[in-house]
N, C-alpha and C positions, 0 to 999 in steps of 0.2 A: 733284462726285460721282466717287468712282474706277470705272474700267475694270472692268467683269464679267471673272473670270480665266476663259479659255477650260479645258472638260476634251474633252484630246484620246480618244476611242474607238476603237473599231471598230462595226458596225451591230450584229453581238454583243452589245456591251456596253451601246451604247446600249437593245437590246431587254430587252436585263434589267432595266435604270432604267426602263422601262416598266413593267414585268411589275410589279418590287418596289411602282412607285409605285401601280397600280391595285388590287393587295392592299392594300396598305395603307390607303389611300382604300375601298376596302368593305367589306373583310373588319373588318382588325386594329381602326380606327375604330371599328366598329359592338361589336366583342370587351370594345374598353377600355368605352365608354358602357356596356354591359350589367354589367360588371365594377362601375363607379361608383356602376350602381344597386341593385346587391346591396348594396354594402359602405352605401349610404346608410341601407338597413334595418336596420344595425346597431344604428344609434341614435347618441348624442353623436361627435357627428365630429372633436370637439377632442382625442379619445382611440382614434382609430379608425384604426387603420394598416391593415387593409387598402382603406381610405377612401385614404390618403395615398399610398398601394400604386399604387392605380388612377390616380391625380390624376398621379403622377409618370410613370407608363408613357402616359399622355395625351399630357403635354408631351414625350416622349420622340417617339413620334408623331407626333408634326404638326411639329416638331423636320424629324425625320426626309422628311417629307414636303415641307417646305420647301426642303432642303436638296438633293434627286433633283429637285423640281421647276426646280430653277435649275442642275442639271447636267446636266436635259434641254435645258432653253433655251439654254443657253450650249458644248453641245454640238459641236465639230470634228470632223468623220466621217474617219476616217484611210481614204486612199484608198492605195494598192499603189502604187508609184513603178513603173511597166511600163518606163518608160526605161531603166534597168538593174539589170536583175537580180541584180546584183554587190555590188548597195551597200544595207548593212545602214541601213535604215528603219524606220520607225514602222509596227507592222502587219506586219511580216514577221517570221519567227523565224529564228535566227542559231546556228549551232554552231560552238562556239570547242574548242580545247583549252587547258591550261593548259599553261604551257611550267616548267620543262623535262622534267614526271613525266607529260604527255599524259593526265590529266583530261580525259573531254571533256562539256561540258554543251551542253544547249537550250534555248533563251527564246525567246519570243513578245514583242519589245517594243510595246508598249500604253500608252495615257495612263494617268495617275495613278488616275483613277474606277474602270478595272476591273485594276488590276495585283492579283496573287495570285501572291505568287512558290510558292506548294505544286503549284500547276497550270502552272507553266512562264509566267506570265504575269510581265515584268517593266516597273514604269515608265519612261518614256521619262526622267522624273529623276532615275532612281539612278545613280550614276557606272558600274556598268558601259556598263548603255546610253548615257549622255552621251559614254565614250569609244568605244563602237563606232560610233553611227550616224556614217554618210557614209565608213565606212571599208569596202574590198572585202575580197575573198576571197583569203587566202592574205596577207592584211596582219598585221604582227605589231601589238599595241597593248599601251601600258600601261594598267591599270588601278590607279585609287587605292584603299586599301581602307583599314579599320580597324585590319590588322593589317601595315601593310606594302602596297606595291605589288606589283602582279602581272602577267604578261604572260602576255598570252593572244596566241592564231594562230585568227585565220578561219577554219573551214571548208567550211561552206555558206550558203548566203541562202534561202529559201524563201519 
């Protein structure tokens, strides 16, 4: 059997995969059942989409619930590296500029479960983050991108 793929968090992230999976186990569950049993009143269900409707947001469901339930359990709580504060980690946010027109951005590097790069949250696998972490402040780095490489300069750790 292979290896469970660890998703790295923060206790944040992980409360959210709580939060989502307990709605969803009472709430949304109990929504779609109710939903199945209307559309079952419709009558011939060989012809009955919103019968098919429901059956599909079902499996979508428990899908869904399967998949937060094994991202709970397999869960890595990212703890703050306190040893030095200089060096860009998992769980800390980082502002870079971009060199040579000093762009500057901030990211929150986060495992893959709860990255959101609209809210500053970026995976610990995207290549900016794979080239920042372990690298300090005031360090120039390359970044690989889509469109070309880019360098960016350190400027905070937090």
């Amino acid at each position: 059997m292979a290896a469970e793929k660890s998703f790295y968090m923060t206790n944040e992230g992980k409360q959210k995969l709580e939060d989502e999976l307990e709605y969803l186990k009472t709430e949304k569950r109990q929504e779609v059942v109710e939903r199945i049993k209307i559309a079952r009143g419709f009558g011939d269900l060989s012809e009955n989409s919103e019968y098919d409707a429901a059956k599909d947001e079902q499996a979508f469901v428990e899908s869904r619930i399967a998949t937060v339930e094994n991202m709970i359990r397999n869960a890595v709580i990212i703890e703050n590296d306190n040893d030095n504060p200089n060096v860009v980690n998992l769980g800390k946010s980082v502002t870079f500029k971009e060199l040579p027109d000093g762009d500057e951005e901030s990211y929150q590097i986060v495992g893959s479960a709860e990255a959101d790069p609209f809210e500053g949250k970026i995976s610990n696998d995207s290549p900016i983050a794979k080239s920042l972490i372990g690298r300090e402040i005031g360090e120039k780095v390359t970044v690989p991108t889509p469109g070309g490489d880019m360098e960016v300069e350190i400027l905070s750790v937090e």
